[in-house]
MDTraj code that builds the backbone (N, CA, C; nanometers):
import mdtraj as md
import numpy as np

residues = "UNK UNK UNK UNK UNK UNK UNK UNK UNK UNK UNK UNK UNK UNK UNK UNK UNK UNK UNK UNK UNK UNK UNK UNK UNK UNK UNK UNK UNK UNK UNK UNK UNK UNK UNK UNK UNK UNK UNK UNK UNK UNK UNK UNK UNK UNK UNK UNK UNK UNK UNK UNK UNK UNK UNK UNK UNK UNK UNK UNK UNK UNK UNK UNK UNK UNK UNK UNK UNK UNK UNK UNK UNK UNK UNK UNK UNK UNK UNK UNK UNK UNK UNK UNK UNK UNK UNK UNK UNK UNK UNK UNK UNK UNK UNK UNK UNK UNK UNK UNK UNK UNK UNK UNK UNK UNK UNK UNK UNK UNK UNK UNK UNK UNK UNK UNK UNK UNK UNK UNK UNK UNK UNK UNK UNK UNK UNK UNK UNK UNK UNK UNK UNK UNK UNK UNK UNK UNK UNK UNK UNK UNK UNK UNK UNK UNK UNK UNK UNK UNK UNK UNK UNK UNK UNK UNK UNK UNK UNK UNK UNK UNK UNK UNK UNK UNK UNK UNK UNK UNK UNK UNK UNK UNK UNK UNK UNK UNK UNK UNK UNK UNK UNK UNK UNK UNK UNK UNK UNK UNK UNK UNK UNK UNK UNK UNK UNK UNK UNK UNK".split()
xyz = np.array([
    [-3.3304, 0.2578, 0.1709],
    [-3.1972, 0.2538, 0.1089],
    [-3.1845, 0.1259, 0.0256],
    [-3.1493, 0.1766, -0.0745],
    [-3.1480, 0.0249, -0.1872],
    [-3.0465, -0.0828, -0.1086],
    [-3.0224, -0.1796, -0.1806],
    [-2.9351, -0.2779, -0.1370],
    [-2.7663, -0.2465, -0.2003],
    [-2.7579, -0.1965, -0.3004],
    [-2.6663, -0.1840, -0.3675],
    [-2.5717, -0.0293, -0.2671],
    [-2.6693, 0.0521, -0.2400],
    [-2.6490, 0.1434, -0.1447],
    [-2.5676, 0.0666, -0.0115],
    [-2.6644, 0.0150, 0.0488],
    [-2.6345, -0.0561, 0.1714],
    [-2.4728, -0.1051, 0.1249],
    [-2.4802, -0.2267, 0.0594],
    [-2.3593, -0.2571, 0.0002],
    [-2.2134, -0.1846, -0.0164],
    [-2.2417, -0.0915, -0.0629],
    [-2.1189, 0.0193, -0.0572],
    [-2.0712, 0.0810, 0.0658],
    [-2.2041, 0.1761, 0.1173],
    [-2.1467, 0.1995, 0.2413],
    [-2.1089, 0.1357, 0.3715],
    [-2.1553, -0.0294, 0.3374],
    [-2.0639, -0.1007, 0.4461],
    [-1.9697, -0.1553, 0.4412],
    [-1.9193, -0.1186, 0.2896],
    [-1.7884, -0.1621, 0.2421],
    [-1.6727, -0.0643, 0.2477],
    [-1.7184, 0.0503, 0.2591],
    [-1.6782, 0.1604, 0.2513],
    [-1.6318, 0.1709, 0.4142],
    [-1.7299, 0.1870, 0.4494],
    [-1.6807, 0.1928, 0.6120],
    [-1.5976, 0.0876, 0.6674],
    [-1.5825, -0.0366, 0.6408],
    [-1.5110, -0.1196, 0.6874],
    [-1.3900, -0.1394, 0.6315],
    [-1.3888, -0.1168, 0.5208],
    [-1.2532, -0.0677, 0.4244],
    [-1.1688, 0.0591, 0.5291],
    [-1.2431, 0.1565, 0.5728],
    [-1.1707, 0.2871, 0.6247],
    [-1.1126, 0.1849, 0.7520],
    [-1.2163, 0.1183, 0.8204],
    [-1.1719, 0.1209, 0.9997],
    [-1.0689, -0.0114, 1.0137],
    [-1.0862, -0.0847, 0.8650],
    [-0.9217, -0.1733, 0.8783],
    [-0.8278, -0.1036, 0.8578],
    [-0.8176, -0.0115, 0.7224],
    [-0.6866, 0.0220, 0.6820],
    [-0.6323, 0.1103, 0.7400],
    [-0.6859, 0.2596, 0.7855],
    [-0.6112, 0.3124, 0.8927],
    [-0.5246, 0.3320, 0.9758],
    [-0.5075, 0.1943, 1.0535],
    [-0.4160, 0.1778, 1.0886],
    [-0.3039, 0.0550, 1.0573],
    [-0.3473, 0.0381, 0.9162],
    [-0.2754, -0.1142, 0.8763],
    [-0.1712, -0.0310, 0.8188],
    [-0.0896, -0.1165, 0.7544],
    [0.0384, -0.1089, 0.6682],
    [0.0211, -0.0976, 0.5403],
    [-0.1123, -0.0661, 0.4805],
    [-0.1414, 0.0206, 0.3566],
    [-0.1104, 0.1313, 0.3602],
    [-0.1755, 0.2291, 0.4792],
    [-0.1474, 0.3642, 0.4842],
    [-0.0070, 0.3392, 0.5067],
    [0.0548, 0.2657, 0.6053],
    [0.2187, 0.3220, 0.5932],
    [0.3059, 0.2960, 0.4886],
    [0.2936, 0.2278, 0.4203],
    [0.3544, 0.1778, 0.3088],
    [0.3470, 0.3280, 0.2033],
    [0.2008, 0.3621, 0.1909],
    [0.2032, 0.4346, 0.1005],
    [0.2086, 0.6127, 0.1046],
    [0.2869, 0.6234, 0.2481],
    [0.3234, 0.7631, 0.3045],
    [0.4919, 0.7444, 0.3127],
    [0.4960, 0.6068, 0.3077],
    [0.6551, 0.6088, 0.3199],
    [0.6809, 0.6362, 0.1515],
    [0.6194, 0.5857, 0.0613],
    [0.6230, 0.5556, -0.0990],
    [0.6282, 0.7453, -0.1463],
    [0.5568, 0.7883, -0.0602],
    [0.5462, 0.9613, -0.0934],
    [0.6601, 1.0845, -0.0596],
    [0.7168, 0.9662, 0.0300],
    [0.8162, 1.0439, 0.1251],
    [0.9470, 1.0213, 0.0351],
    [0.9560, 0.9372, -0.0662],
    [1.0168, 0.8947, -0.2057],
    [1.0283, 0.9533, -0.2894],
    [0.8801, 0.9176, -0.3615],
    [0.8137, 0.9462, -0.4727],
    [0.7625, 1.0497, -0.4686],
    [0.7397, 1.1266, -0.6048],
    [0.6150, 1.2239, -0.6039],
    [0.4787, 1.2087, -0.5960],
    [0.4129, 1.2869, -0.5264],
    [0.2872, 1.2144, -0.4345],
    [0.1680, 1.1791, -0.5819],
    [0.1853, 1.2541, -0.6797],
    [0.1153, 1.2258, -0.7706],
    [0.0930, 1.0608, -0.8697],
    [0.2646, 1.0403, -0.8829],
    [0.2701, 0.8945, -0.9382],
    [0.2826, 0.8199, -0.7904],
    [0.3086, 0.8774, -0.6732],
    [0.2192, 0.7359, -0.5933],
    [0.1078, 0.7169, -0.5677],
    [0.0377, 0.8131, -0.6016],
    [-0.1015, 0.7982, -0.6058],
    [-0.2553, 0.7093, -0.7197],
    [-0.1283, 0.7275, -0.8281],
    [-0.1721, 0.6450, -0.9403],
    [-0.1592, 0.5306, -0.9443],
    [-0.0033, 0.5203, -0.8626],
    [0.0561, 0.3595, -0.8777],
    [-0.0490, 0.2780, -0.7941],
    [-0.0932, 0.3237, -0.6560],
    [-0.1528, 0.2224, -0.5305],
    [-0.2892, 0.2726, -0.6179],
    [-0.3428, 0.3522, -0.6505],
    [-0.4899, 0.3426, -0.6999],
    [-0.4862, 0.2425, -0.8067],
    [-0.4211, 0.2538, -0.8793],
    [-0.3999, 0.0937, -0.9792],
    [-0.4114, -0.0187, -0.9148],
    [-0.3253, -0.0464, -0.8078],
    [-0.3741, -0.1629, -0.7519],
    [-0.4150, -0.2236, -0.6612],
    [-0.5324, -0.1005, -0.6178],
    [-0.6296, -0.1278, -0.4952],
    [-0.7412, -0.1142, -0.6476],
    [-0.7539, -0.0654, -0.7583],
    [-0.8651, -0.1043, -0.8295],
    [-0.8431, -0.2975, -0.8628],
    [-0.7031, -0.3213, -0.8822],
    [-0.6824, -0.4313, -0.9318],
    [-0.7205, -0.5008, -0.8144],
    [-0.6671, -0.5085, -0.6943],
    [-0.7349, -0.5913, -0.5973],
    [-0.8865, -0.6195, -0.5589],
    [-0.9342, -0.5010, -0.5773],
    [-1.1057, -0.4946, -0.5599],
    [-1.1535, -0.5766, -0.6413],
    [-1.0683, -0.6072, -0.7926],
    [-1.1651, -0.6539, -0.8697],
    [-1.1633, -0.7789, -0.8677],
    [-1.0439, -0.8376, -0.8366],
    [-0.9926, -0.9318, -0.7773],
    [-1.0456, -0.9700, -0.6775],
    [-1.0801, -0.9528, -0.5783],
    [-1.1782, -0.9765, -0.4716],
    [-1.3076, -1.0123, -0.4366],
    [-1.3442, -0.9272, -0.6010],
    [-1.5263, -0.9433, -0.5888],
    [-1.5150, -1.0599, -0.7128],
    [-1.4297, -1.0841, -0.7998],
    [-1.4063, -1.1850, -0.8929],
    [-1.4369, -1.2895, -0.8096],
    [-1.3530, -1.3124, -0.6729],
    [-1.3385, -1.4524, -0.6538],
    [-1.4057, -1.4822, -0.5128],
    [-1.4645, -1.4130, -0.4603],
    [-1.5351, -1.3953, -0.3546],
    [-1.4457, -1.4723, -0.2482],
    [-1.5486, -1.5319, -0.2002],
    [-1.4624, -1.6018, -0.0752],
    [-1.3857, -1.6581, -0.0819],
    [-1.3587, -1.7295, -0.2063],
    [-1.2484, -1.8058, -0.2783],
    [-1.1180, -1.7143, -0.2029],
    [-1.0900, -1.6646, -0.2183],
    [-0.9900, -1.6038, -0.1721],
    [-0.8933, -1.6416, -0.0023],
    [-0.9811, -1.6679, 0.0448],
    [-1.0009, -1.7126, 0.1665],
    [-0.9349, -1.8638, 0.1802],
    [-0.9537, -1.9350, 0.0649],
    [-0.8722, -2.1024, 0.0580],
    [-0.7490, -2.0734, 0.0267],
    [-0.6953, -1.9359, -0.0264],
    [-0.5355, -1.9147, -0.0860],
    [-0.4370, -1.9804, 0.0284],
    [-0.3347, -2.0544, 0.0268],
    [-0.2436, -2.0819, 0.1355],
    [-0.1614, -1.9481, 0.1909],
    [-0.1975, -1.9495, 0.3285],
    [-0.1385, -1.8371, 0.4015],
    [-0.0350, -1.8251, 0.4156],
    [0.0701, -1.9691, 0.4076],
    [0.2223, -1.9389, 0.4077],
    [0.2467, -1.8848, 0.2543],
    [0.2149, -1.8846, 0.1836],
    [0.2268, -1.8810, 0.0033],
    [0.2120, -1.7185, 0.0212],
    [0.1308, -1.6920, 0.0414],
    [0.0747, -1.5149, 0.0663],
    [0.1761, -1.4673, 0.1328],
    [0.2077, -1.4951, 0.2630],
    [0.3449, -1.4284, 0.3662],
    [0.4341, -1.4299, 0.3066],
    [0.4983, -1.5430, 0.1857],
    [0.6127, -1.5396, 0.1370],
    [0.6468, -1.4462, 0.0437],
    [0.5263, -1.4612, -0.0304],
    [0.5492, -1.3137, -0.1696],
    [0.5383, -1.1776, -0.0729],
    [0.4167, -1.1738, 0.0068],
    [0.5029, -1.0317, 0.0808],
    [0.6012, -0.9845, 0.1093],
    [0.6253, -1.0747, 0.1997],
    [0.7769, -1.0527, 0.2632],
    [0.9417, -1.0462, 0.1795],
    [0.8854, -1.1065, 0.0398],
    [1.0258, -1.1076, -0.0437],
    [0.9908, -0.9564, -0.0798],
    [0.8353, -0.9768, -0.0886],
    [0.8599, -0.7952, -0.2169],
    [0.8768, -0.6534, -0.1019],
    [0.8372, -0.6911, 0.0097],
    [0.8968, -0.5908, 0.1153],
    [1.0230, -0.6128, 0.1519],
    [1.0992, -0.6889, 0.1575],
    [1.2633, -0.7223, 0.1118],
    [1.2986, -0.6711, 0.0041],
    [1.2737, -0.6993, -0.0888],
    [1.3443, -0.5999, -0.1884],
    [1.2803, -0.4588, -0.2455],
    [1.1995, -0.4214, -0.1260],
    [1.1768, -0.2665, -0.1484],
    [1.2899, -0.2020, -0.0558],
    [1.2916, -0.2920, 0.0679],
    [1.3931, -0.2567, 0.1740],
    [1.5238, -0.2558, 0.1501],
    [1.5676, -0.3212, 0.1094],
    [1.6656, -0.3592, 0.0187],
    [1.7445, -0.2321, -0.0760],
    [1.6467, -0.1906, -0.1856],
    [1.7119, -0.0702, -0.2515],
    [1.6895, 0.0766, -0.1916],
    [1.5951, 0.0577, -0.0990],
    [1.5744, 0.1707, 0.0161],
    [1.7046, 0.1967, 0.0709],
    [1.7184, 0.0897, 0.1416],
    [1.8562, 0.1321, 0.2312],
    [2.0078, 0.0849, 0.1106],
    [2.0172, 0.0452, -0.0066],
    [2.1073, 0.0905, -0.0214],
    [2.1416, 0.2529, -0.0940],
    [2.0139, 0.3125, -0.1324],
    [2.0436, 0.4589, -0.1747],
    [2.0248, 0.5285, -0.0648],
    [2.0091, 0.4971, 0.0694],
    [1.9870, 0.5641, 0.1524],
    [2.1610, 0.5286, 0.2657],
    [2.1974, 0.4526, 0.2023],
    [2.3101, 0.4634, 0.3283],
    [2.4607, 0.4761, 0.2128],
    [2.4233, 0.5204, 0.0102],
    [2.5434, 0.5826, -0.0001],
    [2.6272, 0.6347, 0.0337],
    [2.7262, 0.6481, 0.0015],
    [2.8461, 0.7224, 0.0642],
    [2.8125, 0.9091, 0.0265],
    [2.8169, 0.9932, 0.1335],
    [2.8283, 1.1184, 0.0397],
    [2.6852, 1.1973, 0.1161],
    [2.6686, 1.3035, 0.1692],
    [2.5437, 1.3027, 0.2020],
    [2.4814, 1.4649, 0.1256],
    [2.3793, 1.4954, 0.1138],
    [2.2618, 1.5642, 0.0772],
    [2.3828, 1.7212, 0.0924],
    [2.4125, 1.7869, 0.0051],
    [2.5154, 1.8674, -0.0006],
    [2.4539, 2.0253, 0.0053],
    [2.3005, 2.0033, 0.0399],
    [2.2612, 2.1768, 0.0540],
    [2.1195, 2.1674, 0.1020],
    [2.1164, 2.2717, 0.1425],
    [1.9605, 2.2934, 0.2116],
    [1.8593, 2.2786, 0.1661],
    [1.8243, 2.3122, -0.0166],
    [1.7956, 2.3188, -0.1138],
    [1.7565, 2.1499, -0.1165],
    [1.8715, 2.0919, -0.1791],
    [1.8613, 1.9083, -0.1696],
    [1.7669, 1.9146, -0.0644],
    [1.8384, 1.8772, 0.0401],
    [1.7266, 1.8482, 0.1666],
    [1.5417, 1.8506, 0.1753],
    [1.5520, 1.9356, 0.0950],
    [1.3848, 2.0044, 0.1042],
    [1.3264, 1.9582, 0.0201],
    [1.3747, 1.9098, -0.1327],
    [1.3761, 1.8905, -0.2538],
    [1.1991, 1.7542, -0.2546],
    [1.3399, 1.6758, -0.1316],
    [1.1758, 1.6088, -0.1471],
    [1.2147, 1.4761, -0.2164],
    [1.1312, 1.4393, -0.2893],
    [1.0758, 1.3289, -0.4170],
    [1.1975, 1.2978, -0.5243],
    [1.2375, 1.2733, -0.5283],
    [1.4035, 1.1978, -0.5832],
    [1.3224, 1.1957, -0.7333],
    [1.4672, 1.2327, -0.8521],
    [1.4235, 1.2343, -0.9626],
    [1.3776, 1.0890, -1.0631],
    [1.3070, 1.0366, -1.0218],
    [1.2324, 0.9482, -1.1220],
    [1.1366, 0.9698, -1.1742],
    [1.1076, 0.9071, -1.2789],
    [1.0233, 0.9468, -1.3737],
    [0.8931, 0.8847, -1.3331],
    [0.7648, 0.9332, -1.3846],
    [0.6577, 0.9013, -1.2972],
    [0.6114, 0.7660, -1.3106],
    [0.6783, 0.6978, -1.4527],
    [0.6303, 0.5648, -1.4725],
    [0.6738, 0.5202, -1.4159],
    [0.7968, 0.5200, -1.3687],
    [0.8402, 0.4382, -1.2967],
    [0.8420, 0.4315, -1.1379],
    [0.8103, 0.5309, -1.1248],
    [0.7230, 0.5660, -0.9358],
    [0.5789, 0.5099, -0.9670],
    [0.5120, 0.5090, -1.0208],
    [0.4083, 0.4612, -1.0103],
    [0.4066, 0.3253, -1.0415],
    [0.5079, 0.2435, -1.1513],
    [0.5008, 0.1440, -1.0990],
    [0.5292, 0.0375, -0.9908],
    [0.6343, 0.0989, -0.9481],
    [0.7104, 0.0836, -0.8109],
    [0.5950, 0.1139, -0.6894],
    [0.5331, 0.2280, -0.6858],
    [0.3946, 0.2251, -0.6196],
    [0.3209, 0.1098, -0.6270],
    [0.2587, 0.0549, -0.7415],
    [0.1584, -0.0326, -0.8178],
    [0.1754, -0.1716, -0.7242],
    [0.3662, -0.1630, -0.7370],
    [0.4013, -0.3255, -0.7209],
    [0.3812, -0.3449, -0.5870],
    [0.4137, -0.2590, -0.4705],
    [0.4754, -0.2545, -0.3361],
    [0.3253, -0.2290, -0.2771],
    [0.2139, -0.1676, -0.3434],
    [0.0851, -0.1530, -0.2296],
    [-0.0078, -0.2789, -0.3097],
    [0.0590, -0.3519, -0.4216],
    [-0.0334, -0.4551, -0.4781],
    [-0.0102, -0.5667, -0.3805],
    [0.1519, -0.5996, -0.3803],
    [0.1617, -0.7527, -0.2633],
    [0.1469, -0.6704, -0.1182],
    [0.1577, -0.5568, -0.0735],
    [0.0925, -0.5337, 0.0526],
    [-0.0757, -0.5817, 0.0815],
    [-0.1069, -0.5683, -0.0335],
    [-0.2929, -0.5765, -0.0259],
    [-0.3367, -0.7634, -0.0174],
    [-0.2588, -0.7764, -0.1090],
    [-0.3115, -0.9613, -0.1566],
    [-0.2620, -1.0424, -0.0193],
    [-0.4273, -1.0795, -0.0076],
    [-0.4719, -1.1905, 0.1450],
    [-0.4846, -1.0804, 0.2389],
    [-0.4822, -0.9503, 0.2534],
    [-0.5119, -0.8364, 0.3296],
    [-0.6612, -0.8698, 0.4016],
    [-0.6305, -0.8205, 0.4855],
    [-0.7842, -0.8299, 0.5583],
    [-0.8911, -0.7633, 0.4839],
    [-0.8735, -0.6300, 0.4513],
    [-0.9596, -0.5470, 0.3331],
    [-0.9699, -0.6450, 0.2161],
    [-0.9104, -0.7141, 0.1841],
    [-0.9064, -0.8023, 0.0284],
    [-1.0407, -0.8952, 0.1015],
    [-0.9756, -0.9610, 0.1830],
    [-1.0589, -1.0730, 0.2637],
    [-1.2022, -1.0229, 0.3161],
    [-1.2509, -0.8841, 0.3672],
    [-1.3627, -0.8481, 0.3669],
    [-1.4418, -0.8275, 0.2515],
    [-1.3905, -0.7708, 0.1663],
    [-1.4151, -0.7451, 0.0169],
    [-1.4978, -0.8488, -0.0154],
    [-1.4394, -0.9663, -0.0213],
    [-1.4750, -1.0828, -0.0865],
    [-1.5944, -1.1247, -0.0262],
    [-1.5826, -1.1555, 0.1197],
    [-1.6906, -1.1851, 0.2020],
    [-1.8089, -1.1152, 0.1650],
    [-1.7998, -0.9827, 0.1751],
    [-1.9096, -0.8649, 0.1454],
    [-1.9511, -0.8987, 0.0238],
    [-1.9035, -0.8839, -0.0999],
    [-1.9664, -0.9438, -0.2462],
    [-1.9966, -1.0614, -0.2645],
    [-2.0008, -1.1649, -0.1417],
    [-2.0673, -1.2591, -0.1044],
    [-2.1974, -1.2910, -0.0648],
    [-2.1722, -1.1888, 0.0453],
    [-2.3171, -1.1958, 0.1466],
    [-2.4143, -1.1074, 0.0489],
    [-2.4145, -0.9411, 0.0154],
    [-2.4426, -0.8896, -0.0620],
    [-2.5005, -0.9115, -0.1676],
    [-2.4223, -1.0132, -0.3061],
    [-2.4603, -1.0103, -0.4263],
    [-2.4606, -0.8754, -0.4631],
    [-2.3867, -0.7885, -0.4227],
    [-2.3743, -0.6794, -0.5315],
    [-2.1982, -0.6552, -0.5754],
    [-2.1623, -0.7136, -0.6360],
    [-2.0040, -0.6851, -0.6510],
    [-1.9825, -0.5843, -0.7435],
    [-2.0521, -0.4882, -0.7955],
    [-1.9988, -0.3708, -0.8746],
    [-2.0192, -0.2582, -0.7171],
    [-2.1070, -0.2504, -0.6435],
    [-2.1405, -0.2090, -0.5552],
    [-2.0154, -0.1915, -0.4170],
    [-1.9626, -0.3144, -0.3983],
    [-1.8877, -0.3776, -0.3113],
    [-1.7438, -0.3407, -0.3902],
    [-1.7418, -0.3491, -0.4395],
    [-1.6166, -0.3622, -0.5152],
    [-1.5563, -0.1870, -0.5151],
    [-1.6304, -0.0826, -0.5395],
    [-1.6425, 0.0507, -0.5754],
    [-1.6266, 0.0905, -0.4341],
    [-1.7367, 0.0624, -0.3492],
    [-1.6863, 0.0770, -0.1620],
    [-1.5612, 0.0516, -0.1095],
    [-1.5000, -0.0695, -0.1753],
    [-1.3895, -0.1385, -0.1153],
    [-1.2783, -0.0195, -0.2448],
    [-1.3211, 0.0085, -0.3233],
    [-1.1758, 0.0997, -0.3851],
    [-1.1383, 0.2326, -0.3174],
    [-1.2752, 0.3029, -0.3072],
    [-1.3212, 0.4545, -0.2609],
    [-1.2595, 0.4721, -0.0973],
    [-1.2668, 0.3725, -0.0186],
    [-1.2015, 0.3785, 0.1064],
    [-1.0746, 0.3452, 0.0930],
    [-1.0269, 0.2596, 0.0136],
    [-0.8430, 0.2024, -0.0086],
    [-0.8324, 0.3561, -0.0335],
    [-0.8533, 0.4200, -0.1588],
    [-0.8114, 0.5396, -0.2210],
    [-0.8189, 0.6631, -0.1119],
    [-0.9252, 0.6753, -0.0390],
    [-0.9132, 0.7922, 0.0757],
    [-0.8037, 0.7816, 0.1412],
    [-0.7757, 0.6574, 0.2357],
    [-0.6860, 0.6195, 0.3109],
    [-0.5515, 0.6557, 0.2096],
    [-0.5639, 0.5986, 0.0727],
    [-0.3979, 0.6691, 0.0335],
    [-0.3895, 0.8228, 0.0219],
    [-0.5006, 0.8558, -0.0495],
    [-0.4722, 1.0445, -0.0352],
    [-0.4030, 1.0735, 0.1195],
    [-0.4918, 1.0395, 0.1735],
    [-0.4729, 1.0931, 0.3678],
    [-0.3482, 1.0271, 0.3628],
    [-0.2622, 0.9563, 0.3167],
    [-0.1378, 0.9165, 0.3577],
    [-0.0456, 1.0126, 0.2828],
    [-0.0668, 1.0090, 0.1442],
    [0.0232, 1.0611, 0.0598],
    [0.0302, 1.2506, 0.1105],
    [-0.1055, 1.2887, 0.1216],
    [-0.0995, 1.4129, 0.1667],
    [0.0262, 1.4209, 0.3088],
    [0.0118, 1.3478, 0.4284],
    [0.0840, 1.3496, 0.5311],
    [0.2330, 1.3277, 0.4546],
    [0.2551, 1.2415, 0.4046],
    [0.3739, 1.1651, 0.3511],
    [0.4390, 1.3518, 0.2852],
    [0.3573, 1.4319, 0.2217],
    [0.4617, 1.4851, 0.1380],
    [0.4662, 1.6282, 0.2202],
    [0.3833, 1.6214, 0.3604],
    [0.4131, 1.6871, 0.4776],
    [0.5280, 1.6577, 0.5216],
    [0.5601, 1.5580, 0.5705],
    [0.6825, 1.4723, 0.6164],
    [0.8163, 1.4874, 0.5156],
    [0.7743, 1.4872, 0.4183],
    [0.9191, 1.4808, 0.3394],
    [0.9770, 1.6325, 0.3234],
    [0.8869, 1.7395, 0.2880],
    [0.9827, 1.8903, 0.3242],
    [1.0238, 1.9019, 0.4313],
    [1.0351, 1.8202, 0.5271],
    [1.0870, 1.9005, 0.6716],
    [1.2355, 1.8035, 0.6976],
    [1.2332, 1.6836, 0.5728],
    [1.3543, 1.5869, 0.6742],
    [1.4448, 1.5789, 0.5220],
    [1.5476, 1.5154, 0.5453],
    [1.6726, 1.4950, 0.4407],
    [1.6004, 1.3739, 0.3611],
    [1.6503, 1.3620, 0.2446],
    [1.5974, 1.2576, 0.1393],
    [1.6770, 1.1573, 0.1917],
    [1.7889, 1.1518, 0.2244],
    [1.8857, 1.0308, 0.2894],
    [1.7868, 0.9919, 0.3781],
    [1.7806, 1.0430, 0.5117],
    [1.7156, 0.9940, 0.5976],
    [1.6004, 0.9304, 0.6129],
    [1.4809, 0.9976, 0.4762],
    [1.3616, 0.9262, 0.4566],
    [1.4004, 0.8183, 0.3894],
    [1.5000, 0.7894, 0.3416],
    [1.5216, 0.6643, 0.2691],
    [1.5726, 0.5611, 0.3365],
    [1.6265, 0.6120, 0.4616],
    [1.7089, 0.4880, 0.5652],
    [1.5521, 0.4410, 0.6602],
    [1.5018, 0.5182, 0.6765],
    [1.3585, 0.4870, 0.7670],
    [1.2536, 0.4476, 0.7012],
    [1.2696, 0.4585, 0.5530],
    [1.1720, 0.3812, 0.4902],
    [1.1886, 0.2295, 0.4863],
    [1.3290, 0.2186, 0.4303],
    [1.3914, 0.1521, 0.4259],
    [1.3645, 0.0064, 0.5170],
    [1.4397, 0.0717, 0.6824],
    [1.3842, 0.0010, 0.7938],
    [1.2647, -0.0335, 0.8217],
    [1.1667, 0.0010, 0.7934],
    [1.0464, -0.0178, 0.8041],
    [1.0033, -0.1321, 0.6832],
    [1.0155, -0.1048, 0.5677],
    [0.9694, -0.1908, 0.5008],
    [1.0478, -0.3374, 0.4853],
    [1.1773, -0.3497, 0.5321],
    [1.2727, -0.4255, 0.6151],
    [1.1188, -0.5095, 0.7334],
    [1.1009, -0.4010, 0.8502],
    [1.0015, -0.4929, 0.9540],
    [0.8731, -0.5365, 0.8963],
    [0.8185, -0.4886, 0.7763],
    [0.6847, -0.5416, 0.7075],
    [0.7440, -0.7014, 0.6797],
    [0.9047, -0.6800, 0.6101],
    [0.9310, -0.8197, 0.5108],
    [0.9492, -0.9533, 0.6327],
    [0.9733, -0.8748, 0.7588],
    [0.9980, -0.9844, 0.8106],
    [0.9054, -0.9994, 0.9486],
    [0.8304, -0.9460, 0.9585],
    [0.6887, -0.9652, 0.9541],
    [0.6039, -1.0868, 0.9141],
    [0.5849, -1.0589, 0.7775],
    [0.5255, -1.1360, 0.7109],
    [0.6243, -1.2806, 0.7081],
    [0.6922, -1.2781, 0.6945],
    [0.8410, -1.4225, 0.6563],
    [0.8185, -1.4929, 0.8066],
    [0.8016, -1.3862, 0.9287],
    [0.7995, -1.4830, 1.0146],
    [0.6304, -1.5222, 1.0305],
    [0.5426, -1.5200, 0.9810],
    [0.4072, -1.5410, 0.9821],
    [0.4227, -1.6996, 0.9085],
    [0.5161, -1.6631, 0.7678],
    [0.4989, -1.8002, 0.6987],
    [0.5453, -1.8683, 0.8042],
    [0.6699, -1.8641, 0.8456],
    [0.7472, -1.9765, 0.9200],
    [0.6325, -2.0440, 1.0313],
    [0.5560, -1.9494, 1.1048],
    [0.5016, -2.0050, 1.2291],
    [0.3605, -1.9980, 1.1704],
    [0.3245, -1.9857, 1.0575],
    [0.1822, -2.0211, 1.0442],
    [0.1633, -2.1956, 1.0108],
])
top = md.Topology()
chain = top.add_chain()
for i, resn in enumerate(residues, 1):
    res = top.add_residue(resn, chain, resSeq=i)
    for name in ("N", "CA", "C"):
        top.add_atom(name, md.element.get_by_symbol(name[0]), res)
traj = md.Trajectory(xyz[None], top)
């Protein structure tokens, strides 16, 4: 097996067995449960390519970034995802037919779900453990087109497998409601991270 081989598929695999259960996949099943699964799918593939490249750019470098500096931009930009979550989710007035209810994916336009995607799984990723293996790996390796392509191909599975579940989840519940629980949730990411800065 070449090296460049090797390279991928241990980037690949270690990419799957962090994110799984991290707050990539949830972030970006809650983003579906929103959005239409198509522009969230573009938006976080945009910037899990942008992070990869970013990663193998700066290798370990990445690793000296200040960790309170990193917690803080998370936690504001999961604050103000939480933020307009729960205020269209706790309007006055609720979901007026069965029809609504099922509907799903709220009418925005895809640029703008996907950039809203782009922004919210980009500061989820930056100083990520996947970012932080990334780097390491196109380190040890020397193959960063290799490493870099492993580390996208597993981010990107993990979002299909979310977005697919995510737009499972959204025909069965009220658009209000996915928006108050998204909401809350990306609320506990922001402060999460905010209390990491404080006590790191």
């Amino acid at each position: 097996m070449s090296s460049a081989m090797l390279a991928f598929l241990a980037t690949f695999a270690l990419v799957m067995a962090v994110e799984l259960p991290d707050k990539t996949m949830v972030a970006t099943l809650v983003l579906t449960t929103r959005y239409r699964a198509r522009a969230v799918l573009a938006g976080v593939s945009a910037a899990f390519a942008v992070q990869a490249v970013i990663a193998v750019a700066f290798g370990s470098v990445l690793t000296l970034l200040p960790d309170r500096l990193v917690s803080v931009v998370v936690g504001v930009m999961f604050g103000i995802g939480a933020a307009m979550l729960l205020r269209e989710g706790f309007q006055q007035g609720e979901d007026s037919s069965h029809d609504a209810a099922r509907s799903g994916a709220q009418p925005v336009s895809f640029l703008r779900a996907a950039m809203t995607s782009f922004a919210v799984l980009f500061a989820a990723e930056w100083g990520d453990a996947s970012q932080l293996a990334t780097a390491g790996l196109a380190a040890r390796y020397g193959q960063p087109f290799a490493v870099g392509l492993g580390a996208f191909t597993g981010l990107v599975c993990v979002a299909a497998l979310a977005v697919f579940l995510g737009s499972k989840i959204r025909s069965r519940l009220r658009p209000r409601l996915i928006q108050r629980v998204a909401g809350f949730l990306f609320a506990g990411f922001s402060l999460f991270a905010l209390g990491a800065a404080l006590l790191g």
